[in-house]
C-alpha positions as CSV (number, residue, x, y, z in Angstrom):
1,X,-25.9,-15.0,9.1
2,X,-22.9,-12.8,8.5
3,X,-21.8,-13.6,12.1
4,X,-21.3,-17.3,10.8
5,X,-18.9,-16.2,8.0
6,X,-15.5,-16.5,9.3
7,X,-14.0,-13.1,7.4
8,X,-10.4,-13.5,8.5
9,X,-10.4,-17.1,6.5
10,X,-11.5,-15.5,3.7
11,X,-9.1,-13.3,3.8
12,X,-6.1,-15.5,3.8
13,X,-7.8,-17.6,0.8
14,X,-8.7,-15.0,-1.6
15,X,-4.9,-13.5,-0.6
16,X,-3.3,-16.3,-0.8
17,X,-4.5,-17.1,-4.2
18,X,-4.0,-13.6,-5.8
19,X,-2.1,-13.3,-8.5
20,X,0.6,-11.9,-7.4
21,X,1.1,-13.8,-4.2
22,X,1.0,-16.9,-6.2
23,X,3.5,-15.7,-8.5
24,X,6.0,-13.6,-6.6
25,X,6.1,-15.6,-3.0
26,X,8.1,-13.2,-1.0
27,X,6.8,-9.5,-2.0
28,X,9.7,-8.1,0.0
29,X,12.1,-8.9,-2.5
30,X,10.0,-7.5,-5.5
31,X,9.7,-4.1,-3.0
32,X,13.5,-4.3,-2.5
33,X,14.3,-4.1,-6.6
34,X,11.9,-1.9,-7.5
35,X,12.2,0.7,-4.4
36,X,14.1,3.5,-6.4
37,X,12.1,3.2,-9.3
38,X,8.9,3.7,-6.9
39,X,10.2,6.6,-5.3
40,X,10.6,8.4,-8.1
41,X,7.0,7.8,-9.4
42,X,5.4,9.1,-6.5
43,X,6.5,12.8,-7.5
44,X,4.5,12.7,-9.9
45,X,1.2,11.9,-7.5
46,X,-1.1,13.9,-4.7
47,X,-2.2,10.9,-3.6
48,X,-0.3,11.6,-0.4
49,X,-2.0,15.1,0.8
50,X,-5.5,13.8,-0.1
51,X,-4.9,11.2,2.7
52,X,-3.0,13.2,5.1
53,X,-6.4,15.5,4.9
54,X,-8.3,13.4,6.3
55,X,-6.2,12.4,9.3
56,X,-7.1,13.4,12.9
57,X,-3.3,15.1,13.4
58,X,-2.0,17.8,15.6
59,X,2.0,19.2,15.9
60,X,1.9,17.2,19.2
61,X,0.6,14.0,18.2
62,X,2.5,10.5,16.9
63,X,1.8,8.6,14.1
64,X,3.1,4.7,13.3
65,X,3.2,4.1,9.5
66,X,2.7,0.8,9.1
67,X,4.1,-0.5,5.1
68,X,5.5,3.3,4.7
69,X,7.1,2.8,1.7
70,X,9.8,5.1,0.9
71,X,8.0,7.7,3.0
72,X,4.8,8.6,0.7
73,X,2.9,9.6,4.2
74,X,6.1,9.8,6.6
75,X,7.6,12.2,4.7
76,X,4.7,15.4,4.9
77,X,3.6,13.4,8.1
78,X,6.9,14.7,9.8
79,X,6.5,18.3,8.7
80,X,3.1,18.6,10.9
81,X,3.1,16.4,13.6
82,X,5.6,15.2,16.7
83,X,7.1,11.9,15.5
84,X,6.6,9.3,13.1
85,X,7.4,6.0,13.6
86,X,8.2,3.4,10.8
87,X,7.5,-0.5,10.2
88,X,8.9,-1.1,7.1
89,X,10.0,-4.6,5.9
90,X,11.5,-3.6,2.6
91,X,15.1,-2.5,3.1
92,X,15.5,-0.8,-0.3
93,X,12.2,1.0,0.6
94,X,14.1,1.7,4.2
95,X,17.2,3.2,2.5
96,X,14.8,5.4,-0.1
97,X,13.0,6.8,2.8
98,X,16.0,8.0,4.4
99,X,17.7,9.4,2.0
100,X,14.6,11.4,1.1
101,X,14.2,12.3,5.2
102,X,18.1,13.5,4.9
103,X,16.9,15.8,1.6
104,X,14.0,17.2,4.0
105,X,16.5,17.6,6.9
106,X,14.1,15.9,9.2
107,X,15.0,14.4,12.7
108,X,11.9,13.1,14.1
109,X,11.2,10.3,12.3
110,X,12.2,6.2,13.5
111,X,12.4,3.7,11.1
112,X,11.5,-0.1,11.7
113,X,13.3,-2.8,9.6
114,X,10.3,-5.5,10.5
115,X,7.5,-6.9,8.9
116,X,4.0,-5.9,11.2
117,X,3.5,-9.3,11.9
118,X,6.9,-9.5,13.4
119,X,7.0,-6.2,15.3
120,X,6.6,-6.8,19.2
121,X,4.6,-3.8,20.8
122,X,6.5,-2.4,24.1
123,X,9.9,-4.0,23.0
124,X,10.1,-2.8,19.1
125,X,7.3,0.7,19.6
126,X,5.4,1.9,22.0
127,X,1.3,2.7,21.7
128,X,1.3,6.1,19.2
129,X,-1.6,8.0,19.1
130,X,-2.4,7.2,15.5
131,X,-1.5,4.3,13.4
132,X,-1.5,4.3,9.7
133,X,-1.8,1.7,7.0
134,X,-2.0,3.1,3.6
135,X,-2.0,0.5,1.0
136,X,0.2,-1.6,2.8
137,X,-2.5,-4.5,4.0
138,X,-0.3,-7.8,2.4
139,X,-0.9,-9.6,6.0
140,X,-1.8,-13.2,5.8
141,X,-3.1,-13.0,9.7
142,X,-5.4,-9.6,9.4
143,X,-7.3,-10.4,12.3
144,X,-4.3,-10.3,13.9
145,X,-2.6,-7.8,12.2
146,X,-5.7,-5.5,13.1
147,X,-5.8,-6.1,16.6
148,X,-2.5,-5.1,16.8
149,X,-2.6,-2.1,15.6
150,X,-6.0,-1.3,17.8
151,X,-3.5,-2.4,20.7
152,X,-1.2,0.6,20.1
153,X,-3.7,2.9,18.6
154,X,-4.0,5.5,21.3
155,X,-6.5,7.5,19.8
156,X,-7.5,6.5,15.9
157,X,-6.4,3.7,13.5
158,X,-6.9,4.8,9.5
159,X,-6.8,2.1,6.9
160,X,-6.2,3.1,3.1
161,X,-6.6,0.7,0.5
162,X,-8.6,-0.3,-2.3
163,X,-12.2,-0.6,-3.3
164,X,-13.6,-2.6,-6.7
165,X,-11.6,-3.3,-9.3
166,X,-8.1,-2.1,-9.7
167,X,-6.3,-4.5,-11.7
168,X,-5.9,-2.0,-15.2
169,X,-3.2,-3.4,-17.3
170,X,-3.4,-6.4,-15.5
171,X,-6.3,-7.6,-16.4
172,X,-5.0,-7.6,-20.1
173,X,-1.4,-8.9,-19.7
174,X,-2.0,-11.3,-17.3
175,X,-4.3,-13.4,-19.8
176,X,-1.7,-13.1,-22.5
177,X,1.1,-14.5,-20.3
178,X,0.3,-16.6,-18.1
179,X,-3.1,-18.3,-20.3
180,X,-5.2,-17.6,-17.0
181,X,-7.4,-14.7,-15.4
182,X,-5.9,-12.5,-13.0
183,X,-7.3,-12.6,-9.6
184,X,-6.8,-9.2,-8.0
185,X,-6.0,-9.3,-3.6
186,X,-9.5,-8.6,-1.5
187,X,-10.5,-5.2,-1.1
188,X,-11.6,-3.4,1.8
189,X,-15.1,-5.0,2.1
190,X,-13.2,-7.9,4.0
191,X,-11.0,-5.9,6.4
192,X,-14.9,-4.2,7.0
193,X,-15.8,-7.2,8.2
194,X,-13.4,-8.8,9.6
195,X,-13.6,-5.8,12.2
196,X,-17.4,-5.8,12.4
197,X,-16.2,-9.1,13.9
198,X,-14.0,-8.1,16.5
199,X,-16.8,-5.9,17.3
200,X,-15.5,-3.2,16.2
201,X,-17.7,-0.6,13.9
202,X,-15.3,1.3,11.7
203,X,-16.3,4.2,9.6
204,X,-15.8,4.0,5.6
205,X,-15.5,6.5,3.1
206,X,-15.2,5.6,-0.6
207,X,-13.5,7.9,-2.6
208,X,-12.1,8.1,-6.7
209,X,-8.9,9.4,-7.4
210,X,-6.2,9.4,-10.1
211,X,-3.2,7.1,-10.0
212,X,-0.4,8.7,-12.6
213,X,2.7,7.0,-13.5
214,X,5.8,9.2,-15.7
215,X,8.0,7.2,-18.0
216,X,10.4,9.1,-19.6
217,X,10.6,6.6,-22.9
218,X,8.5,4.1,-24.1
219,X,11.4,1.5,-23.2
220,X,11.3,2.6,-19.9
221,X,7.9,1.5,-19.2
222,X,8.3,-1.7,-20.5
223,X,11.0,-2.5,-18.6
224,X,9.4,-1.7,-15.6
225,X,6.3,-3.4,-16.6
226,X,9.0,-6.3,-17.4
227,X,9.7,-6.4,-14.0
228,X,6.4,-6.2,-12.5
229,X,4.8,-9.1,-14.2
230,X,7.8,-11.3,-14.4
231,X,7.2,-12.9,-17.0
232,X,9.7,-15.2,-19.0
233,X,7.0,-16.6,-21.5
234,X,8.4,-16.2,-24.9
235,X,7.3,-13.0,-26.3
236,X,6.4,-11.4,-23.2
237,X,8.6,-7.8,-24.2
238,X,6.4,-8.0,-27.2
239,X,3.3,-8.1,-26.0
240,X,3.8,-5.6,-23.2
241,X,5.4,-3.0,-25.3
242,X,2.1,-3.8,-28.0
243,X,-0.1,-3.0,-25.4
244,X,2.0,0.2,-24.0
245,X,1.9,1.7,-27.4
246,X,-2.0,1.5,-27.4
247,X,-2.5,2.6,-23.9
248,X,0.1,4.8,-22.5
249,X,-0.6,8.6,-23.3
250,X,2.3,10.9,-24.2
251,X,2.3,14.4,-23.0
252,X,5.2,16.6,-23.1
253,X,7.8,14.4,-23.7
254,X,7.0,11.8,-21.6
255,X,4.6,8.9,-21.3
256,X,2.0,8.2,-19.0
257,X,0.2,5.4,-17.5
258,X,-2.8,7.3,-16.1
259,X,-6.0,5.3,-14.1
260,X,-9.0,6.0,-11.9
261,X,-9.0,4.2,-8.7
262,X,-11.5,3.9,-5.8
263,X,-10.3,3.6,-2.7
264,X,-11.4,3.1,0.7
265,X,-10.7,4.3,4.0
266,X,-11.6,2.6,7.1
267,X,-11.2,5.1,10.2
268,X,-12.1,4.2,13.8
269,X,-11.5,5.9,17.3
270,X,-9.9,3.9,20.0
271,X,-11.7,5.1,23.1
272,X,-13.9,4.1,25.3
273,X,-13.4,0.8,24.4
274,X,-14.0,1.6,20.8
């Protein structure tokens, strides 16, 4: 019986023994060096208005952005609706997203130096009429994490994040460097089910989309691939810049790292108990 299965354990095992959790640790750190470089690649995505579409907004409502980033949502979030509200952990992400609200010259946006699991509703936020978390969902705890952000949810909570298979170059490196498979974090199936649990009944839409990624040289994208894996393993810069040359595609002076992605969002309405 699915009732039997205890989704929020599940959860913490198949996290805790992702790849990159097992490799990295603290993922705040990794967030912190590579915050500028992050910001920059998201000019070169929509991802950001194809979610904002699909949000419940009004110019007189507030949104919490939970994991915002350098302000991929916050940013165009600010220009339609009352305030925005930020829990960030990453202070390099932190000091990208204000300098990129200073360039917008907006006011009505609050930022959050906390991890979620650390944030204390009525004392760090009050309840906001929507809360956001858009591929943000690294916490250990997501039963509580979710009932949290139900807590505060005045009227809807919206959950973006992955469906299937997403690992791409990944799934090639990873082998190569570290002589074992790479285990991606869980998808949205469990968060699904984790709510279905706290009797909750979400709504879930599955949609493909394009993730694009701009290099300006061919040594630029392997340094930051570099960084992302981590690796020290003797010939590592060699056999990410082997599999760069085949992969990456070079238009107009640049070079691209271009994927389809399915991704998932989980929507639910916060009244009437749910």
């Amino acid at each position: 019986m699915i009732e039997e299965i205890d989704w929020n354990k599940m959860w913490m095992d198949a996290t805790e023994n992702a790849s990159w959790r097992k490799r990295r640790g603290n993922m705040t750190e990794f967030w912190n060096k590579r915050s500028r470089r992050y910001s920059e690649s998201l000019k070169h995505n929509d991802r950001s208005m194809q979610i904002i579409s699909k949000l419940d907004i009004d110019p007189e409502c507030t949104v919490l952005d939970i994991g915002a980033g350098p302000g991929t949502l916050t940013i165009p979030l600010a220009r339609i609706v009352k305030h925005v509200t930020v829990v960030e952990p990453s202070i390099g992400m932190l000091a990208c997203l204000k300098e990129n609200t200073a360039d917008e010259g907006l006011t009505n946006i609050t930022c959050i130096n906390r991890k979620w699991e650390d944030a204390v509703p009525g004392v760090d936020f009050d309840e906001h009429d929507i809360v956001i978390a858009s591929y943000s969902l690294a916490m250990l705890d997501m039963k509580a994490a979710l009932s949290k952000m139900n807590e505060v949810a005045r009227r809807s909570v919206y959950l973006f994040t992955f469906a299937g298979g997403r690992a791409w170059d990944y799934n090639e490196l990873w082998p190569r460097l570290y002589d074992e498979e790479y285990r991606a974090a869980p998808d949205y199936i469990y968060l699904y089910n984790i709510l279905h649990g706290m009797g909750i009944h979400a709504d879930v839409e599955i949609r493909e989309t394009e993730y694009k990624e701009r290099f300006s040289s061919m040594d630029e994208a392997v340094e930051q691939w570099m960084e992302n894996l981590d690796s020290t393993t003797s010939g590592a810069e060699e056999v990410i810049r082997s599999h760069l040359s085949e992969n990456l595609v070079k238009e107009n002076g640049a070079f691209w790292s271009k994927h389809e992605m399915k991704g998932a969002m989980i929507h639910w309405r916060n009244d009437n108990g749910n």
